[in-house]
CHARMM internal coordinates of N, CA and C (Angstrom, degrees):
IC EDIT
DIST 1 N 1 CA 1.4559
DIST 1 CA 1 C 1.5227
ANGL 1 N 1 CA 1 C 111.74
DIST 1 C 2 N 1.2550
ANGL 1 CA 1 C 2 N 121.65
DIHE 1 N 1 CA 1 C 2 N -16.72
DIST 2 N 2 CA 1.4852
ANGL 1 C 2 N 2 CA 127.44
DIHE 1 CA 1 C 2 N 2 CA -171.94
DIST 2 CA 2 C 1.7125
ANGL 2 N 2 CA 2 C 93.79
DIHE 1 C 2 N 2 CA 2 C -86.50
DIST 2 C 3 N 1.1846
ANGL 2 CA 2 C 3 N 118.92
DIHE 2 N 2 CA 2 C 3 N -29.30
DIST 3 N 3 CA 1.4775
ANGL 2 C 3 N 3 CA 102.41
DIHE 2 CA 2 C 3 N 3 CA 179.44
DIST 3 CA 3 C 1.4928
ANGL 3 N 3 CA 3 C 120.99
DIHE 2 C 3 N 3 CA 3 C -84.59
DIST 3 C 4 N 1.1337
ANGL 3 CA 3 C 4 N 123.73
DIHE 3 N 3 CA 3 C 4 N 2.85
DIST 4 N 4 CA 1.5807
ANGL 3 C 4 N 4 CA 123.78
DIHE 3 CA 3 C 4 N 4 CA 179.45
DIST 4 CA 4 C 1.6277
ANGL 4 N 4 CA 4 C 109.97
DIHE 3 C 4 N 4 CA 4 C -66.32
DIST 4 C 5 N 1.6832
ANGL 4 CA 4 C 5 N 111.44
DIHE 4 N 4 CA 4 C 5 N -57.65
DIST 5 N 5 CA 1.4049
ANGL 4 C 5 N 5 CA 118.46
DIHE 4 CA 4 C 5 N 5 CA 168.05
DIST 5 CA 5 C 1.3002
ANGL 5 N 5 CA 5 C 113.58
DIHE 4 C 5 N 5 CA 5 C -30.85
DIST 5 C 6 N 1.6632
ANGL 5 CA 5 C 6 N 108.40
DIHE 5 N 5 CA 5 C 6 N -63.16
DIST 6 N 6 CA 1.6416
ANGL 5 C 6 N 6 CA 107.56
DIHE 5 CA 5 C 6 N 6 CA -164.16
DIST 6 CA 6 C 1.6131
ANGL 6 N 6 CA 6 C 104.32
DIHE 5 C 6 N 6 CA 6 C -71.63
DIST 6 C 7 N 1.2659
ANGL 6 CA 6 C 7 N 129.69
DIHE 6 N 6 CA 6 C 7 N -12.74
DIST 7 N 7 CA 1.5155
ANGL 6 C 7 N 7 CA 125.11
DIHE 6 CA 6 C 7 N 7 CA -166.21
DIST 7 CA 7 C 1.9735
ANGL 7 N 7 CA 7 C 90.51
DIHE 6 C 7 N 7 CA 7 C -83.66
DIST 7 C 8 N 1.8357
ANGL 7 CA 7 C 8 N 111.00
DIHE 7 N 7 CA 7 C 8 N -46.87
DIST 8 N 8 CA 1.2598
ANGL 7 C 8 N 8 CA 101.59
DIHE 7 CA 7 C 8 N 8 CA -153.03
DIST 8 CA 8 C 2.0252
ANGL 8 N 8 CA 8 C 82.33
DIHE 7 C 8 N 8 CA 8 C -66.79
DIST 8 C 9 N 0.9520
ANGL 8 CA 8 C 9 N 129.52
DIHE 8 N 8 CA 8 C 9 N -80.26
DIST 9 N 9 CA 1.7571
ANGL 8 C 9 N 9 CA 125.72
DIHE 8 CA 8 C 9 N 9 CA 165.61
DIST 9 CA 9 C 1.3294
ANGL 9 N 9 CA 9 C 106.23
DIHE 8 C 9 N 9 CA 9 C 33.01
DIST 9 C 10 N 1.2706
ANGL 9 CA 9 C 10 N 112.40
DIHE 9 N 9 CA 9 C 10 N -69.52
DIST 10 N 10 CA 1.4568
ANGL 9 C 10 N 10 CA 123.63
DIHE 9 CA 9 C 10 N 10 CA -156.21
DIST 10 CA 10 C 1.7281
ANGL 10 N 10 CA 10 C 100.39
DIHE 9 C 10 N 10 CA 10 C -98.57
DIST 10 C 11 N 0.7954
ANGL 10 CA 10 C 11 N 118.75
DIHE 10 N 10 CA 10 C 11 N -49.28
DIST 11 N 11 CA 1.3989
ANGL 10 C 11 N 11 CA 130.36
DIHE 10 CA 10 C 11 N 11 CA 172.20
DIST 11 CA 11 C 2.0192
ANGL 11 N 11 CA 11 C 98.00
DIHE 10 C 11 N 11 CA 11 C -27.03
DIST 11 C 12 N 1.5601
ANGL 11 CA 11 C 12 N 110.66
DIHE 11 N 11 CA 11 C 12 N -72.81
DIST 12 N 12 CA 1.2759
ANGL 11 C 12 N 12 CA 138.54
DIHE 11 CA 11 C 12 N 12 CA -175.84
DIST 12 CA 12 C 1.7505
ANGL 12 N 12 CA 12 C 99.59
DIHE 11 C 12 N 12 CA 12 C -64.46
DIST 12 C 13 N 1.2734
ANGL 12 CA 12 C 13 N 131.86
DIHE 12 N 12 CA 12 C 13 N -34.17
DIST 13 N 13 CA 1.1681
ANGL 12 C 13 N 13 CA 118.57
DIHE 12 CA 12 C 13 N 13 CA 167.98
DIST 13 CA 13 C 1.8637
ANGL 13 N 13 CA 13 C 104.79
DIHE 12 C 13 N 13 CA 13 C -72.19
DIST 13 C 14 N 1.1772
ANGL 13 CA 13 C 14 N 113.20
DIHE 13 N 13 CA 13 C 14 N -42.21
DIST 14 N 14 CA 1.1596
ANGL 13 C 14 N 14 CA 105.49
DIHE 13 CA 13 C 14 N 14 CA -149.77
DIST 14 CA 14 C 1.5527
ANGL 14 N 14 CA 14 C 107.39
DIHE 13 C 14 N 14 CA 14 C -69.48
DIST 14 C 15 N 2.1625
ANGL 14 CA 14 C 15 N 116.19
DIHE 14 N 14 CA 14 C 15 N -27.44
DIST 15 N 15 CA 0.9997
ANGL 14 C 15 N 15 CA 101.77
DIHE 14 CA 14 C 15 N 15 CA 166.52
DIST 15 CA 15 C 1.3713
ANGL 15 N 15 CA 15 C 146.77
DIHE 14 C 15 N 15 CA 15 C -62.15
DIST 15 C 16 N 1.6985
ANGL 15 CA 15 C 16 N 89.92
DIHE 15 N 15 CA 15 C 16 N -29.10
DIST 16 N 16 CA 1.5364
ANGL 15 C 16 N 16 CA 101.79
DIHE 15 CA 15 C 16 N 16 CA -179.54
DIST 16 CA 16 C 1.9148
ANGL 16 N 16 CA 16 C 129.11
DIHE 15 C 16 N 16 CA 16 C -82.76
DIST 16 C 17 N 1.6674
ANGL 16 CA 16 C 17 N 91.34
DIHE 16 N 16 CA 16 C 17 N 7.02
DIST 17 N 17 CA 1.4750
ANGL 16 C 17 N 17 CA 97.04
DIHE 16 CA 16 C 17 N 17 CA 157.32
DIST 17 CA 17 C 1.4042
ANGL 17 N 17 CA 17 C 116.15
DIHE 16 C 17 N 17 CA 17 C -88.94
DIST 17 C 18 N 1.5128
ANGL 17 CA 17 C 18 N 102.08
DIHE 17 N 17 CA 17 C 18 N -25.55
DIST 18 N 18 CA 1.5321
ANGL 17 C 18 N 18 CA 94.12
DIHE 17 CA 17 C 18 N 18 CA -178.92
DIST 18 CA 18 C 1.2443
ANGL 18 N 18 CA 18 C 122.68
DIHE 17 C 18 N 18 CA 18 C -92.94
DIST 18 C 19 N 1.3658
ANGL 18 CA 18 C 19 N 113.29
DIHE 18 N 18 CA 18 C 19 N -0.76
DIST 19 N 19 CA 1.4710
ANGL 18 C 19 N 19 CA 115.91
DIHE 18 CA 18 C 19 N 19 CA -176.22
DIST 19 CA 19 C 1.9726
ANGL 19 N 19 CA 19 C 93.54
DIHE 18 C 19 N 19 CA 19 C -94.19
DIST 19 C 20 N 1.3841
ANGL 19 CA 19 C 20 N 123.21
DIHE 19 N 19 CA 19 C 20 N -22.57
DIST 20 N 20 CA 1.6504
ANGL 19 C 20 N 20 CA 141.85
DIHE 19 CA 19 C 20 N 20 CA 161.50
DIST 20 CA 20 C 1.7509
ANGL 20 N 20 CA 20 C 88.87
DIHE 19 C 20 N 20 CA 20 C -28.18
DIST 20 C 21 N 1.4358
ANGL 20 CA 20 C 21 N 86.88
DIHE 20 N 20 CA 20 C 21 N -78.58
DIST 21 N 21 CA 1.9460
ANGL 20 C 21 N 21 CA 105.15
DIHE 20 CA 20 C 21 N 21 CA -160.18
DIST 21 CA 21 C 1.6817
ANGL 21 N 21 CA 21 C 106.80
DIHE 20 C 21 N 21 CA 21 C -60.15
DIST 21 C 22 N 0.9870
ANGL 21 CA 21 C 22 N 123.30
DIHE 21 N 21 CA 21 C 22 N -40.92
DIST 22 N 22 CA 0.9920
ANGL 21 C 22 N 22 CA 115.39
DIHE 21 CA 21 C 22 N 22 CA -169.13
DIST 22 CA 22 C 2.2315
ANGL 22 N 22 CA 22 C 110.82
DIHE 21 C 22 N 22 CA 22 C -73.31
DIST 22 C 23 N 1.0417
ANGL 22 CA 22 C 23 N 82.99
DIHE 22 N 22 CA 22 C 23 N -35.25
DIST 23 N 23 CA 1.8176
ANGL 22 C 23 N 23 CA 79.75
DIHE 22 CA 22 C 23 N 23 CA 168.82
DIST 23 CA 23 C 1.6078
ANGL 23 N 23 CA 23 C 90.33
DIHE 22 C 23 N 23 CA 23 C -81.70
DIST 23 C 24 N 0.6981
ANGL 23 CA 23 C 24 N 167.60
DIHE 23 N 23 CA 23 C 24 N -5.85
DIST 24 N 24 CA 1.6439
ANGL 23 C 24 N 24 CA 156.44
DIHE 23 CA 23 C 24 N 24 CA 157.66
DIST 24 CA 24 C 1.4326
ANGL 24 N 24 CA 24 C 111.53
DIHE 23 C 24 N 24 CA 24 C -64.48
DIST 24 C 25 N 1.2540
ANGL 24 CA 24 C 25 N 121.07
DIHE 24 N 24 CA 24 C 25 N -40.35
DIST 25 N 25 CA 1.1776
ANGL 24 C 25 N 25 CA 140.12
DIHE 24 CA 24 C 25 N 25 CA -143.08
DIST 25 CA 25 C 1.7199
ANGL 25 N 25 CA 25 C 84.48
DIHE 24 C 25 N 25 CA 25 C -100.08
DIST 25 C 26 N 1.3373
ANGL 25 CA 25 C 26 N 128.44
DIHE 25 N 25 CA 25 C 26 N -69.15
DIST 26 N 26 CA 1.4803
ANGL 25 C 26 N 26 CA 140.20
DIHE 25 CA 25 C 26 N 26 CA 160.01
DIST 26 CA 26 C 1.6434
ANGL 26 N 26 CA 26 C 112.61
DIHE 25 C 26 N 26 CA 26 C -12.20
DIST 26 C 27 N 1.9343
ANGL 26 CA 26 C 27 N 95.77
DIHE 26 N 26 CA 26 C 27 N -61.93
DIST 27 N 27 CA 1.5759
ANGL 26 C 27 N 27 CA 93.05
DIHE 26 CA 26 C 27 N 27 CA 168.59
DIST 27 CA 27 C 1.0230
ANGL 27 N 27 CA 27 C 139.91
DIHE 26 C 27 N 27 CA 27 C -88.88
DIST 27 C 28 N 1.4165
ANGL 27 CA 27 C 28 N 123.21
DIHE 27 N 27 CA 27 C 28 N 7.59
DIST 28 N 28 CA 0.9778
ANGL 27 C 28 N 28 CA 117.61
DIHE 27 CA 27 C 28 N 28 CA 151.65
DIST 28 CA 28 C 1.7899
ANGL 28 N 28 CA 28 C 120.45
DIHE 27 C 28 N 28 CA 28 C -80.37
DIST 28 C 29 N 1.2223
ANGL 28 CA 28 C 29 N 102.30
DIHE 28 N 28 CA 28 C 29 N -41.99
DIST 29 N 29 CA 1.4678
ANGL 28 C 29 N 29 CA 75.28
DIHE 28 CA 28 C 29 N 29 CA 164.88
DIST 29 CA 29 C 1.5135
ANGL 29 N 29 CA 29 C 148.10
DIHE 28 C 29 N 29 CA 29 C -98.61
DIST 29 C 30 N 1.3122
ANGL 29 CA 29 C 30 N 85.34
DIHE 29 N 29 CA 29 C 30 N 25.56
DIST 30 N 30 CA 1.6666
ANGL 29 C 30 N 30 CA 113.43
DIHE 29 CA 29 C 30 N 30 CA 168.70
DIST 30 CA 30 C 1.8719
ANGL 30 N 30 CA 30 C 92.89
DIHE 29 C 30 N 30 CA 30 C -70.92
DIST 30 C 31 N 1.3159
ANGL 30 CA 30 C 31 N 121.13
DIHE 30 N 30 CA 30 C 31 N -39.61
DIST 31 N 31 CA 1.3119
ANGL 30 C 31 N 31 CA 128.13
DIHE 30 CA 30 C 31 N 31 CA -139.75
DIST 31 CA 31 C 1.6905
ANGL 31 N 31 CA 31 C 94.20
DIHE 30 C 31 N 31 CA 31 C -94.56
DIST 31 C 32 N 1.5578
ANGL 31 CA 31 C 32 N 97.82
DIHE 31 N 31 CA 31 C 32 N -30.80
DIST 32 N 32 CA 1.8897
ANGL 31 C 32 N 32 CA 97.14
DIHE 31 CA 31 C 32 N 32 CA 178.34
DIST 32 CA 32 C 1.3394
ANGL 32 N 32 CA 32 C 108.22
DIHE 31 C 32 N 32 CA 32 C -97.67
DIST 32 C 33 N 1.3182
ANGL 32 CA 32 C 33 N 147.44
DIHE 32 N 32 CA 32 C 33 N 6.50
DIST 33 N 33 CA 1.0565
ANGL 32 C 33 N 33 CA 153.32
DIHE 32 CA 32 C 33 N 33 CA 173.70
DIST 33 CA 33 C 1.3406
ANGL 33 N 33 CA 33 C 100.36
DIHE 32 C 33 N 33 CA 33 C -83.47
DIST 33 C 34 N 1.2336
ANGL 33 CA 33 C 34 N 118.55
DIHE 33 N 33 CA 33 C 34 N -53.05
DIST 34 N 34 CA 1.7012
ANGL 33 C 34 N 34 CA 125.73
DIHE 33 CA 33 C 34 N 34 CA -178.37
DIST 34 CA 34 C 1.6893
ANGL 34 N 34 CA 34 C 112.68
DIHE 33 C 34 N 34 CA 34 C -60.72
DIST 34 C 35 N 1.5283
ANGL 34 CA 34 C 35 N 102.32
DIHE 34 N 34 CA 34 C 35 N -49.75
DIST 35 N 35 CA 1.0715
ANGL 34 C 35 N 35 CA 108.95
DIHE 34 CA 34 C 35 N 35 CA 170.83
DIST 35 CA 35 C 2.0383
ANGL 35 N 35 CA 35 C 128.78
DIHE 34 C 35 N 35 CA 35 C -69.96
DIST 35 C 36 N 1.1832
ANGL 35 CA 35 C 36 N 118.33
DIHE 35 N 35 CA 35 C 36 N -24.58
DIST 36 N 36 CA 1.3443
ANGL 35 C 36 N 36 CA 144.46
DIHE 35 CA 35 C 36 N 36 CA 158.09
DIST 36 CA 36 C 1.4147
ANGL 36 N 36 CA 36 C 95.64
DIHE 35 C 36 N 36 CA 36 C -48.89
DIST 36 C 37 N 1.4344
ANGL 36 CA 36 C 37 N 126.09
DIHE 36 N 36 CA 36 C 37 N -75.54
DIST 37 N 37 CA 1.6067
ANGL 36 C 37 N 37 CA 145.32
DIHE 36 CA 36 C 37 N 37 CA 165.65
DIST 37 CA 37 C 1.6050
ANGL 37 N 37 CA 37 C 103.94
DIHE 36 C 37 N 37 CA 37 C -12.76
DIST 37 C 38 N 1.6773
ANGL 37 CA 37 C 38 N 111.65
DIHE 37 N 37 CA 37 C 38 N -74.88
DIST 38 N 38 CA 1.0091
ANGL 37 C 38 N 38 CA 121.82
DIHE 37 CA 37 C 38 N 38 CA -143.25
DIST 38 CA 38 C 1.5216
ANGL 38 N 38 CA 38 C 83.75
DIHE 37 C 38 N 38 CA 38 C -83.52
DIST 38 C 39 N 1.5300
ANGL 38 CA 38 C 39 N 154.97
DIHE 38 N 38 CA 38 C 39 N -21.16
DIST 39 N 39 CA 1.3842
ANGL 38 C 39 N 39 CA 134.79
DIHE 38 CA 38 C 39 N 39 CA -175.10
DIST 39 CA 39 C 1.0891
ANGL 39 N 39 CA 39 C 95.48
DIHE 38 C 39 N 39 CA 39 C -120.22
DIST 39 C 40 N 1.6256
ANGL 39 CA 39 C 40 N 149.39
DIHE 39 N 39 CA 39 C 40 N 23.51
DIST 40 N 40 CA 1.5398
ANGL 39 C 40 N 40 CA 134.47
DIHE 39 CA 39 C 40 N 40 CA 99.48
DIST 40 CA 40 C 1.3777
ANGL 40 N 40 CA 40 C 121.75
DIHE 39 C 40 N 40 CA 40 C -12.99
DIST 40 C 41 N 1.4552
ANGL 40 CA 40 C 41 N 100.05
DIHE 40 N 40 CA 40 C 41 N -76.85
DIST 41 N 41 CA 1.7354
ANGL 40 C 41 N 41 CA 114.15
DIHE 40 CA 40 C 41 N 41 CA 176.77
DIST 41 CA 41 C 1.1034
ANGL 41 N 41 CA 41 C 113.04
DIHE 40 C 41 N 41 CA 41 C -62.65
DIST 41 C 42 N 1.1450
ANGL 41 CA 41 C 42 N 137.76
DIHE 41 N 41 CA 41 C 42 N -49.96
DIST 42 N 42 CA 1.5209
ANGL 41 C 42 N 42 CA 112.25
DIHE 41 CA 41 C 42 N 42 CA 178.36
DIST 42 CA 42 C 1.6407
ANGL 42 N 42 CA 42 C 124.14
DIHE 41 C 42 N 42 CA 42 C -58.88
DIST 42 C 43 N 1.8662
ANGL 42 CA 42 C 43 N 104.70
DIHE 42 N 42 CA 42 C 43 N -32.77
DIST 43 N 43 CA 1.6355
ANGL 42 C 43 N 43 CA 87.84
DIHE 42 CA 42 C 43 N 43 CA -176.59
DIST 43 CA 43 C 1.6975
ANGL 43 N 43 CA 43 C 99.57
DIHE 42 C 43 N 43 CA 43 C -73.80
DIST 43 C 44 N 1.4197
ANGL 43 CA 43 C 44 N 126.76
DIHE 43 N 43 CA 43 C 44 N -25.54
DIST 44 N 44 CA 1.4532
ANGL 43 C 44 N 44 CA 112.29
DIHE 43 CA 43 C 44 N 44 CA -172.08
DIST 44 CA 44 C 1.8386
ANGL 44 N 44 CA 44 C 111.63
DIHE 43 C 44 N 44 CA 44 C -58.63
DIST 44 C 45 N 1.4555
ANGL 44 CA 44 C 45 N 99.15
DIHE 44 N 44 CA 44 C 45 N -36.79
DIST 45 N 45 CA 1.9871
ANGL 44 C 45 N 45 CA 109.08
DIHE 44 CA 44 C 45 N 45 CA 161.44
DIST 45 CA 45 C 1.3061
ANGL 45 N 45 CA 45 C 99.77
DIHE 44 C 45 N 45 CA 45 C -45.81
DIST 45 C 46 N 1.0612
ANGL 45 CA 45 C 46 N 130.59
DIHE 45 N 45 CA 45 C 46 N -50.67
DIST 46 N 46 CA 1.7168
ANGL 45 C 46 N 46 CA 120.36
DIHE 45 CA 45 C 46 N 46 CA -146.22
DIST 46 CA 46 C 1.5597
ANGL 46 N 46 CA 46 C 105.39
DIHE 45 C 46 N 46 CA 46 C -76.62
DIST 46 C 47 N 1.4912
ANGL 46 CA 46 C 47 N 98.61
DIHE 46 N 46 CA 46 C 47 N -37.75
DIST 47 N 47 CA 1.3253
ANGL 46 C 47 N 47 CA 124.42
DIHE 46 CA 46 C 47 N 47 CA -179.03
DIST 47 CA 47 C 1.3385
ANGL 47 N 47 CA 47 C 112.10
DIHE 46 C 47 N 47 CA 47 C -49.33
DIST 47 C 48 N 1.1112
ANGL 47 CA 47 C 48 N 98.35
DIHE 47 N 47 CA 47 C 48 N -65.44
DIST 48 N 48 CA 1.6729
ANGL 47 C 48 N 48 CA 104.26
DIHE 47 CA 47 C 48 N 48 CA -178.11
DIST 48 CA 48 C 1.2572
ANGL 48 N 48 CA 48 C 110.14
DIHE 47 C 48 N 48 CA 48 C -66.25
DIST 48 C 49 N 0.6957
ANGL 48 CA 48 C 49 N 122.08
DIHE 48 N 48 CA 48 C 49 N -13.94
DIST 49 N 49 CA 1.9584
ANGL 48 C 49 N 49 CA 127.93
DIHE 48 CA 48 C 49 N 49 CA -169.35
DIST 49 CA 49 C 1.6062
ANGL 49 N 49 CA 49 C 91.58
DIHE 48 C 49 N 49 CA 49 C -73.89
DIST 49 C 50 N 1.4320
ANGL 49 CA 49 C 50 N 104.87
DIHE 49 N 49 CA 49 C 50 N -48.24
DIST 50 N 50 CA 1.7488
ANGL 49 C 50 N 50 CA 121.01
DIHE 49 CA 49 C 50 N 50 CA -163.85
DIST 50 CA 50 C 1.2261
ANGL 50 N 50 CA 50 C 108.08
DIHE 49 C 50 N 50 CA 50 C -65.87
DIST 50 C 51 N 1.7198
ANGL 50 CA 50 C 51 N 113.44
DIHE 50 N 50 CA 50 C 51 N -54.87
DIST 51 N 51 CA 1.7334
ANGL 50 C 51 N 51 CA 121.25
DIHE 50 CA 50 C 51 N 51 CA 175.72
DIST 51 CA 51 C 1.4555
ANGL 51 N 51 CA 51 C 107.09
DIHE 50 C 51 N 51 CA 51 C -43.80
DIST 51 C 52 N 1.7476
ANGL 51 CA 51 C 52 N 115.32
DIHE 51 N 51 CA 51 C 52 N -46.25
DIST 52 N 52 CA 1.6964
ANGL 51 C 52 N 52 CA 109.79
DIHE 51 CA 51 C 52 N 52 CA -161.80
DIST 52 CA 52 C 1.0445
ANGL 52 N 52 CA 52 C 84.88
DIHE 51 C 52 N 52 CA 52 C -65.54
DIST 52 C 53 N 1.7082
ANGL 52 CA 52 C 53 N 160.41
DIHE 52 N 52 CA 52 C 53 N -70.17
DIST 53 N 53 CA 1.4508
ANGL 52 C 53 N 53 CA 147.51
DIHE 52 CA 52 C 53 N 53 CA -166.15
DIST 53 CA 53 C 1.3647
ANGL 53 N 53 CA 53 C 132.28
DIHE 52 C 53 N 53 CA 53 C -2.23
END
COOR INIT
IC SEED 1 N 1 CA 1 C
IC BUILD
């Protein structure tokens, strides 16, 4: 009976590291999506720059 406490303990730590990583994990690719975005558009700029040629 003394081990239930320490299991729920760890149990409750262990989610809240992973629920940590997972919003980390979110922003980062919140952060490459934007960035993916932003050098989309530039090669489609470059592109067109090349077609008017």
């Amino acid at each position: 009976m003394e081990a239930i406490p320490l299991i729920s303990i760890l149990v409750l730590l262990f989610s809240v590291i992973l629920m940590s990583e997972i919003f980390k994990l979110k922003k980062q690719v919140r952060k490459y999506s934007r960035l993916t975005s932003i050098l989309q558009k530039d090669i489609n700029e470059i592109r067109s720059i090349i077609d008017d040629k």
